[in-house]
PLY file of the C-alpha trace (Angstrom):
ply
format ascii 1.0
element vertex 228
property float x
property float y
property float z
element edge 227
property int vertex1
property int vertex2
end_header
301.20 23.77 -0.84
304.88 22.86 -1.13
305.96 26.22 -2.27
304.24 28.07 0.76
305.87 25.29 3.41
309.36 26.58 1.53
308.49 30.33 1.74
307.38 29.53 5.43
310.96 27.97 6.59
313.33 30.20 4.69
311.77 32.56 6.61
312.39 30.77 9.92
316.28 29.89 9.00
317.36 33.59 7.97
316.26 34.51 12.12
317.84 31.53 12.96
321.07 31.90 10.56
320.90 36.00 10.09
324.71 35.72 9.00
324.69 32.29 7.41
322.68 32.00 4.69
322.66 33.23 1.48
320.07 32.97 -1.27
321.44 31.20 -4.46
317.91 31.47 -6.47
314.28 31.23 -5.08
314.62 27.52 -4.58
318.35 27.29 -3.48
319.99 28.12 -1.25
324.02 28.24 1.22
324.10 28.03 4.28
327.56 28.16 5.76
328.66 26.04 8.58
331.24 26.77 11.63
332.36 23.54 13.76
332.74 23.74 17.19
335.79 21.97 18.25
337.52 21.75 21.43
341.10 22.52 22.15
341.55 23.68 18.70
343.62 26.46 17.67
343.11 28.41 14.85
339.92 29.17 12.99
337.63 26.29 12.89
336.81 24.19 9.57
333.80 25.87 7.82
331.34 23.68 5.48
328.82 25.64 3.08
325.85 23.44 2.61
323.48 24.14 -0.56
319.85 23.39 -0.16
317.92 23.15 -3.69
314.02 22.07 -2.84
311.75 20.40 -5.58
308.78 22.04 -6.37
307.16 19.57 -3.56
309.49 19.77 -0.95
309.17 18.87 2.33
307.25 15.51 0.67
310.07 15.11 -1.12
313.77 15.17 -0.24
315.84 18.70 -0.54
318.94 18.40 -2.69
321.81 18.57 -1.26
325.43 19.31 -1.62
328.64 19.93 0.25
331.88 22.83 -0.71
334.51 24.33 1.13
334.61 28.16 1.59
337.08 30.10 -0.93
340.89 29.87 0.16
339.53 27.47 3.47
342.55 26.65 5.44
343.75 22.81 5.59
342.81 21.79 9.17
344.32 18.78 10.19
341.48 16.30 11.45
338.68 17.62 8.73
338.80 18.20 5.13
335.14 19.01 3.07
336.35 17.29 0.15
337.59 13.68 1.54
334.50 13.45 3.93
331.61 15.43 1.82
330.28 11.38 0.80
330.25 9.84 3.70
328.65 13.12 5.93
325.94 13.29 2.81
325.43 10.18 3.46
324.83 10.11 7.18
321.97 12.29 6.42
319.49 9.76 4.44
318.62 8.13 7.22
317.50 11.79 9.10
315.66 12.75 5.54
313.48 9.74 5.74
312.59 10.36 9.28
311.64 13.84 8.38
310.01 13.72 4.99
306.71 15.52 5.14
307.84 18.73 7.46
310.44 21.14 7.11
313.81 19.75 7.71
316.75 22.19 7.08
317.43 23.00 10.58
317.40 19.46 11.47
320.02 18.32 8.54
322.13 21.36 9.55
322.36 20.36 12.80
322.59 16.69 12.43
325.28 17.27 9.52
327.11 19.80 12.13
326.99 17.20 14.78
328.32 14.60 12.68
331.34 16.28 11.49
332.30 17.56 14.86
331.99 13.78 15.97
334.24 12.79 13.07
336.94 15.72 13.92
337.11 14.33 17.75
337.53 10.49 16.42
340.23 11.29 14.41
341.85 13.68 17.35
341.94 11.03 19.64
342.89 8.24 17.17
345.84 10.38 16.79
346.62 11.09 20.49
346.42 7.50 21.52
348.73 6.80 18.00
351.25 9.85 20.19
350.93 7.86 23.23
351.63 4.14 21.98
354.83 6.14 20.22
355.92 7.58 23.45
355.48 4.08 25.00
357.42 2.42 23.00
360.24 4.64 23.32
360.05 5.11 27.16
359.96 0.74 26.63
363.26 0.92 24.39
364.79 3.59 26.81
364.24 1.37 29.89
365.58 -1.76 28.04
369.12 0.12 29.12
368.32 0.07 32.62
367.53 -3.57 32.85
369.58 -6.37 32.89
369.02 -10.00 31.38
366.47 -11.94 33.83
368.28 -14.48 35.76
367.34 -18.50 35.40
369.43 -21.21 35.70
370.98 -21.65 32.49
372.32 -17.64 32.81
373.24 -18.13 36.69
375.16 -21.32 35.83
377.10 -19.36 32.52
377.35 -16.72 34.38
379.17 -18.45 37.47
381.44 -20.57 34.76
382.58 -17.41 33.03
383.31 -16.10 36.60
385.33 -18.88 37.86
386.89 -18.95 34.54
388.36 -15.44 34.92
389.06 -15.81 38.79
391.36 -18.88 38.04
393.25 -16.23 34.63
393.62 -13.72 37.00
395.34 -15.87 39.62
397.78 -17.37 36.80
398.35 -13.88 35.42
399.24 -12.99 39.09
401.53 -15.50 39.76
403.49 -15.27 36.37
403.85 -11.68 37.17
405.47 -12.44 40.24
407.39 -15.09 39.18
408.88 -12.52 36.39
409.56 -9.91 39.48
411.57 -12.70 41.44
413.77 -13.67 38.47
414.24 -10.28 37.60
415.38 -9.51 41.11
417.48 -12.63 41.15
416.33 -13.87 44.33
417.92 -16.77 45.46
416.64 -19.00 48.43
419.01 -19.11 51.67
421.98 -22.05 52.12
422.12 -23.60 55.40
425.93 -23.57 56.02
427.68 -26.46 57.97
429.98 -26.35 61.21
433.10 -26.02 59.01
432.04 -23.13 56.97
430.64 -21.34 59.70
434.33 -21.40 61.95
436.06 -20.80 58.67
434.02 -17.86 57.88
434.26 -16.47 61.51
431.19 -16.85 62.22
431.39 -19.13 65.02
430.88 -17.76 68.45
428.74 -15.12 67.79
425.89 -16.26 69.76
424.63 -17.36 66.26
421.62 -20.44 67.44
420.87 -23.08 64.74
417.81 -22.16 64.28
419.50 -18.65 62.61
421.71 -21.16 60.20
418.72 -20.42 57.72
418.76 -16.53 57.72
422.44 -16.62 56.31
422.79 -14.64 53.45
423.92 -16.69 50.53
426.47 -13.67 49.87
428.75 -14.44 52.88
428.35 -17.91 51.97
430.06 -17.46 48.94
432.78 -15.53 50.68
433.62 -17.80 52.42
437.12 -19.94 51.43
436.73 -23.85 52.18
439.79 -25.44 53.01
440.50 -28.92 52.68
441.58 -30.73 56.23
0 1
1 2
2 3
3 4
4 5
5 6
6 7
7 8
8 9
9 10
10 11
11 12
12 13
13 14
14 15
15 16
16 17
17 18
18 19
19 20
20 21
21 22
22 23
23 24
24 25
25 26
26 27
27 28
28 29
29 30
30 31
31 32
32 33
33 34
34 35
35 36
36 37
37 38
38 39
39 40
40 41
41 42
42 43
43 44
44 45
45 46
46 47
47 48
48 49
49 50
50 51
51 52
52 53
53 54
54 55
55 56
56 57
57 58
58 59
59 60
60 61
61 62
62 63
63 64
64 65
65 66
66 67
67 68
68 69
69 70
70 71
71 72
72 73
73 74
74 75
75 76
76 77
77 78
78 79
79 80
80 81
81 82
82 83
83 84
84 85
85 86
86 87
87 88
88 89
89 90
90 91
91 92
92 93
93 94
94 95
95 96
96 97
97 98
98 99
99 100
100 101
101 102
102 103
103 104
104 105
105 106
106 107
107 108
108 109
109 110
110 111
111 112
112 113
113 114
114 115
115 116
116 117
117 118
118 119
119 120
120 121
121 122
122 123
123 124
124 125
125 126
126 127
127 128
128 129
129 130
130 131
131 132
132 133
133 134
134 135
135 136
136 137
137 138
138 139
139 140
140 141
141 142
142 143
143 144
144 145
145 146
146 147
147 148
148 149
149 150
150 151
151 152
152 153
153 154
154 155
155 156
156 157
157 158
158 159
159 160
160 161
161 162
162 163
163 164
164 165
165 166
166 167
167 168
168 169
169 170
170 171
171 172
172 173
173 174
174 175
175 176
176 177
177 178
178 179
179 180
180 181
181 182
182 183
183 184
184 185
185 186
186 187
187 188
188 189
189 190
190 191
191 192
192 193
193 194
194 195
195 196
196 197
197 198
198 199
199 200
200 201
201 202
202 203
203 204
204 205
205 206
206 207
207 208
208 209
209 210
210 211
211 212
212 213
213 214
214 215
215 216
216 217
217 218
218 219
219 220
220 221
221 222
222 223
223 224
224 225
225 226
226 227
């Protein structure tokens, strides 16, 4: 009965996988896999699954076993040999369900399901990994455009350091000019009395009192002071 049931389905999977499957022995069989993945380039990762049925399969479970095609490309997000355990094992609960009726097509498509699942997990683990890295940057990037929030302890600093340089500047400006005046030898202006103006000639030129101030110091010292 078992060996007719067997006869019966690898009948229905060569219509149903003309290109796929390839007879290993009378009892065994490969049937090779293509995943559908979106946004991929490249050729998509392949999986070859082996059937072997007991002599009393479908009652009992189909053996099963996982391998990559010859010379398969790496692709990034899948690999046959790293996730071959855990997709084998995704499949026990499916054979349980099943056991009693044919079950090939169902494990292939289950098993093709699953892997495709895994493959988009792992794609957008990675593009949310690319996005946290460009956040992060774009974070560090804007840390230059920003300056230190202002509280009361920075305003205060900030207006003591100010003050600070206001009042260096202002001594820096006024020891500056103090160097320019001695360096010009600037002297301040003599207010000359009565006698030294008429002995320097200087009287009766409409000259008021007011003006005594605005005497240059050099005529002052020109002048010869005579004793009376």
């Amino acid at each position: 009965m078992g060996r007719e049931e067997q006869i019966e389905e690898r009948e229905v999977l060569d219509s149903i996988f003309p290109d796929e499957i390839t007879d290993i022995s009378e009892t065994e069989y490969r049937i090779s896999i293509a995943l559908d993945i979106l946004d991929d380039e490249g050729e998509p990762p392949v999986m070859l699954l082996n059937v072997r049925c007991p002599e009393d399969y479908p009652d009992k479970a189909p053996i099963l076993d996982l391998q990559p095609p010859h010379n398969a490309s790496v692709h990034e997000y899948f690999s046959v040999a790293d996730d071959k355990e855990q997709l084998l094992r995704d499949l026990d609960a499916t054979i349980e369900e099943n056991l009693g009726m044919p079950m090939v097509f169902t494990l292939v498509s289950s098993l093709k399901e699953a892997a495709e699942q895994l493959v988009a997990e792992r794609k957008e683990i990675a593009a949310k990994v690319q996005e946290e890295e460009l956040l992060a940057a774009e974070r560090e990037e804007n840390k230059k455009f920003h300056g230190t929030a202002v509280t009361p302890e920075t305003f205060l600093k900030w207006r003591k350091d100010f003050l600070r340089e206001m009042e260096e500047a202002r001594i820096q400006e006024e020891e500056e000019r103090a160097a320019e005046l001695k360096k010009a030898r600037v002297k301040e202006p003599v207010k000359l009395s009565g006698k030294q103006l008429w002995e320097g000639g200087l009287v009766g030129k409409d000259i008021h009192e007011d003006d005594y101030d605005e005497i240059p110091i050099e005529k002052v010292e020109r002048l010869a002071v005579v004793d009376s």
